[in-house]
C-alpha positions in Angstrom: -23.5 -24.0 -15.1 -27.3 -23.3 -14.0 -29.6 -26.3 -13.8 -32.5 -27.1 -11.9 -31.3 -27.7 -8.6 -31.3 -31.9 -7.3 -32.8 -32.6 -4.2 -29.7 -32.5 -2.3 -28.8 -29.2 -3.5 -31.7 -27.9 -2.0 -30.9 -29.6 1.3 -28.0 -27.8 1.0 -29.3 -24.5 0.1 -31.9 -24.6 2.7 -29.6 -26.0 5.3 -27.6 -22.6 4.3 -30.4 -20.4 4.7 -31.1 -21.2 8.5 -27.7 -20.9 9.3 -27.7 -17.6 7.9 -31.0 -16.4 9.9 -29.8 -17.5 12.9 -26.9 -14.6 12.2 -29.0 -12.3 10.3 -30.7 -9.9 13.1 -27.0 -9.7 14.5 -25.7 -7.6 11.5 -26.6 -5.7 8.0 -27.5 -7.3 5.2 -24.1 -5.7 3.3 -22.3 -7.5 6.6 -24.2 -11.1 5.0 -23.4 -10.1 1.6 -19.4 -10.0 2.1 -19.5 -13.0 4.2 -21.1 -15.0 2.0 -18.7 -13.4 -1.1 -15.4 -14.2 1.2 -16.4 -17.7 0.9 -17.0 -17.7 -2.5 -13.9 -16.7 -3.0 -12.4 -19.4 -0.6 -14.6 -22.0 -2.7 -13.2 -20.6 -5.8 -9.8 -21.3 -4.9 -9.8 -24.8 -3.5 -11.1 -26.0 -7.0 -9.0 -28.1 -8.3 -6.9 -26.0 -11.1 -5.9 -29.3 -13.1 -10.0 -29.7 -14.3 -11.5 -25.7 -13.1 -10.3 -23.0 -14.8 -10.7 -19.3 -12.7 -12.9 -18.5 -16.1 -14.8 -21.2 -15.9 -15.4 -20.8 -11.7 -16.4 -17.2 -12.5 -18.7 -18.0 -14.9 -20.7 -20.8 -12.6 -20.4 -17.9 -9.9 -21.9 -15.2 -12.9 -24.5 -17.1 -14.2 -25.3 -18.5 -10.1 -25.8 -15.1 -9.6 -27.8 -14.0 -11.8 -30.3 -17.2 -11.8 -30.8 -16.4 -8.1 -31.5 -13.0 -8.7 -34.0 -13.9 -11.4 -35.7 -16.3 -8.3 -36.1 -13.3 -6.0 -37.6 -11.5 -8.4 -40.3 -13.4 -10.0 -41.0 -14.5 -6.3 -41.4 -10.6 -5.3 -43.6 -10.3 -8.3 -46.0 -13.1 -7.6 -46.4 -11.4 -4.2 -47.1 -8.0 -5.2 -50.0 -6.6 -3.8 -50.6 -9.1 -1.1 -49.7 -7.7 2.6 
């Protein structure tokens, strides 16, 4: 499930984001990475088995993934060149 994200998504997301600067200069960017993927895990496991399926939680995590990936990168490639 990828879909253009609602305004209080990006509250969210950006909410999220400071939290995780505010931690950032305090460890590795590896440290951030397992962090955030321990509580993916957590979030994937208080879904609620009756209506989520582990499949269909690691496919919203998959194709989450890869969307934000694709974000970084056409935002790196817009900004090529420019110092």
């Amino acid at each position: 499930m990828t879909r253009d994200a609602k305004p209080e998504h990006e509250v969210v997301y950006q909410d999220l984001v400071a939290l995780v600067r505010r931690h950032a200069d305090k460890m590795t960017s590896l440290e951030v990475l397992a962090i955030a993927s321990n509580m993916v895990g957590k979030l994937i496991a208080m879904q609620d088995q009756r209506t989520v399926t582990p499949e269909k939680a690691m496919e919203v995590v998959t194709r989450n993934v890869e969307y934000g990936n694709q974000q970084v990168l056409a935002a790196l490639s817009s900004t090529q060149g420019e110092a």
